[in-house]
C-alpha positions as CSV (number, residue, x, y, z in Angstrom):
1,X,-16.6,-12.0,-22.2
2,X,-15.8,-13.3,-18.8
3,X,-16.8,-16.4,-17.7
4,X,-16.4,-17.0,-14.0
5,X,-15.3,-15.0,-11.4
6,X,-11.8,-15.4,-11.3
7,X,-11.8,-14.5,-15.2
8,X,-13.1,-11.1,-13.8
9,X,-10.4,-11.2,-11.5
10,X,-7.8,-10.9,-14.1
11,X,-10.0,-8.3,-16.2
12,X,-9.8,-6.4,-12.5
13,X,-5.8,-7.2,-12.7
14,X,-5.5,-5.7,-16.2
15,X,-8.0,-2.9,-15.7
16,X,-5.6,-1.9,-12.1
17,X,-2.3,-2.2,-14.2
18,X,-3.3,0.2,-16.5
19,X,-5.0,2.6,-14.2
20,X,-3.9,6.1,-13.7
21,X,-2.9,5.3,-10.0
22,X,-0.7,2.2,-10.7
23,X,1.0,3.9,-14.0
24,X,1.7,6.9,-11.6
25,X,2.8,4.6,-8.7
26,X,5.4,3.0,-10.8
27,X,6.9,6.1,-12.6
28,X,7.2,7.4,-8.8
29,X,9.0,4.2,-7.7
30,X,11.2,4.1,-10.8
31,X,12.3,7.9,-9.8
32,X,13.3,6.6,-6.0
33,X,14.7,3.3,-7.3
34,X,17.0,4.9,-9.9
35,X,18.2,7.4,-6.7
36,X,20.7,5.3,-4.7
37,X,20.1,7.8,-1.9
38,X,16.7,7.7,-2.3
39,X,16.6,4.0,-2.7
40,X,18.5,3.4,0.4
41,X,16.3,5.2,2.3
42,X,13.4,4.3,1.3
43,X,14.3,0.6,1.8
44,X,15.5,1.4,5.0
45,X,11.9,2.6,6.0
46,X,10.3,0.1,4.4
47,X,12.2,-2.6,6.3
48,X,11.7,-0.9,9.5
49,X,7.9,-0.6,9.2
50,X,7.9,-4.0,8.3
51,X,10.1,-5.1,11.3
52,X,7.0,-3.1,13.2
53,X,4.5,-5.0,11.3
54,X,5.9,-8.3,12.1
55,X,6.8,-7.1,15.8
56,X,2.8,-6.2,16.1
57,X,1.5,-9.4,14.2
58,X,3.2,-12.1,16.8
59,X,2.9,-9.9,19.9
60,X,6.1,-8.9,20.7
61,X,6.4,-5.3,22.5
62,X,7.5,-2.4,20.3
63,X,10.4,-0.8,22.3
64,X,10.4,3.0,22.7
65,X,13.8,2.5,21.0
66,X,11.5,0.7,17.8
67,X,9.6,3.6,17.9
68,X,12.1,6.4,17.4
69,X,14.2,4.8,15.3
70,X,10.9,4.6,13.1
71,X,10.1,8.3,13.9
72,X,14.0,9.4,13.2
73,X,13.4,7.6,9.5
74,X,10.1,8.6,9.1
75,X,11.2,12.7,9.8
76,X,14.2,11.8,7.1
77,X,12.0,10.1,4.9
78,X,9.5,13.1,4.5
79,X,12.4,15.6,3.3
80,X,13.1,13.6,0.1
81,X,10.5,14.9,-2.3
82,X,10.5,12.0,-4.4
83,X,10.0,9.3,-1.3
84,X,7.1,11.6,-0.8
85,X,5.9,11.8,-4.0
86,X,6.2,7.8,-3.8
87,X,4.2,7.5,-0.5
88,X,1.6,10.1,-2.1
89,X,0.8,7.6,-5.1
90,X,1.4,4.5,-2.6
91,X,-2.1,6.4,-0.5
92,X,-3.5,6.8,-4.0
93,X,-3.4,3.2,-5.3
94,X,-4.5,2.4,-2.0
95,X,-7.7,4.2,-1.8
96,X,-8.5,3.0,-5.0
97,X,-7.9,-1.0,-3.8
98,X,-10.3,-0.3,-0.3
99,X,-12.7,1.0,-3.1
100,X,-13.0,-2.0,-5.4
101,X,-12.9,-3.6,-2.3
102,X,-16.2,-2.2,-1.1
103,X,-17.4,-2.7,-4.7
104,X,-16.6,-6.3,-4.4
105,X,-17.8,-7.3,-0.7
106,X,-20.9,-5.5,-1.5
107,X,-23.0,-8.6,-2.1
108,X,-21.8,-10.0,1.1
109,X,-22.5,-6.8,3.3
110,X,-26.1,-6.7,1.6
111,X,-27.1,-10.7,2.2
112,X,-25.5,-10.5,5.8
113,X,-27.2,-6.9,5.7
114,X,-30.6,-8.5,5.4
115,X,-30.1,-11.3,7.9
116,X,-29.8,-8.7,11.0
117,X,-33.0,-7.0,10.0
């Protein structure tokens, strides 16, 4: 049995890696990665969301140019089924995470909760 907190942690890490989501997630990655078409483009949207991302974080101005580029990928990106299929489990894992998420602040949203009434 678990012992501390960060013992549960790992429990949580084991539990996520064996989850339905993440062993869904990484049989759809496998099927883009093992496309060289796919994995190109895929990468290629991946860095330019990123480059958005990082653009966003330090305050630079996203260029009308940034944001077609992103939209032209984006339109290319959604006619490869298994990029799709990809994203699709990416949203899935996701919304698991913000769950256990809420699971886990919940203490903190109750005591902080309690100290506004």
């Amino acid at each position: 049995m678990a012992s501390n907190i960060y013992d549960y942690a790992y429990e949580l890490e084991k539990a996520l890696k064996n989850s339905q989501e993440y062993t869904t997630l990484q049989a759809r990655y496998e099927e883009v990665r093992k496309d060289p078409a796919a994995k190109q483009l895929f990468d290629q949207f991946r860095n330019i969301q990123m480059k958005l991302q990082e653009k966003q974080m330090t305050g630079q101005n996203i260029s009308q140019n940034d944001v077609q580029e992103a939209q032209n990928v984006a339109a290319i990106v959604q006619q490869n089924p298994k990029i799709v299929q990809l994203m699709d489990a990416e949203q899935q894992m996701s919304i698991a995470i913000n769950e256990l998420n809420k699971i886990i602040m919940k203490p903190l949203d109750e005591l902080y909760g309690r100290m506004s009434q």
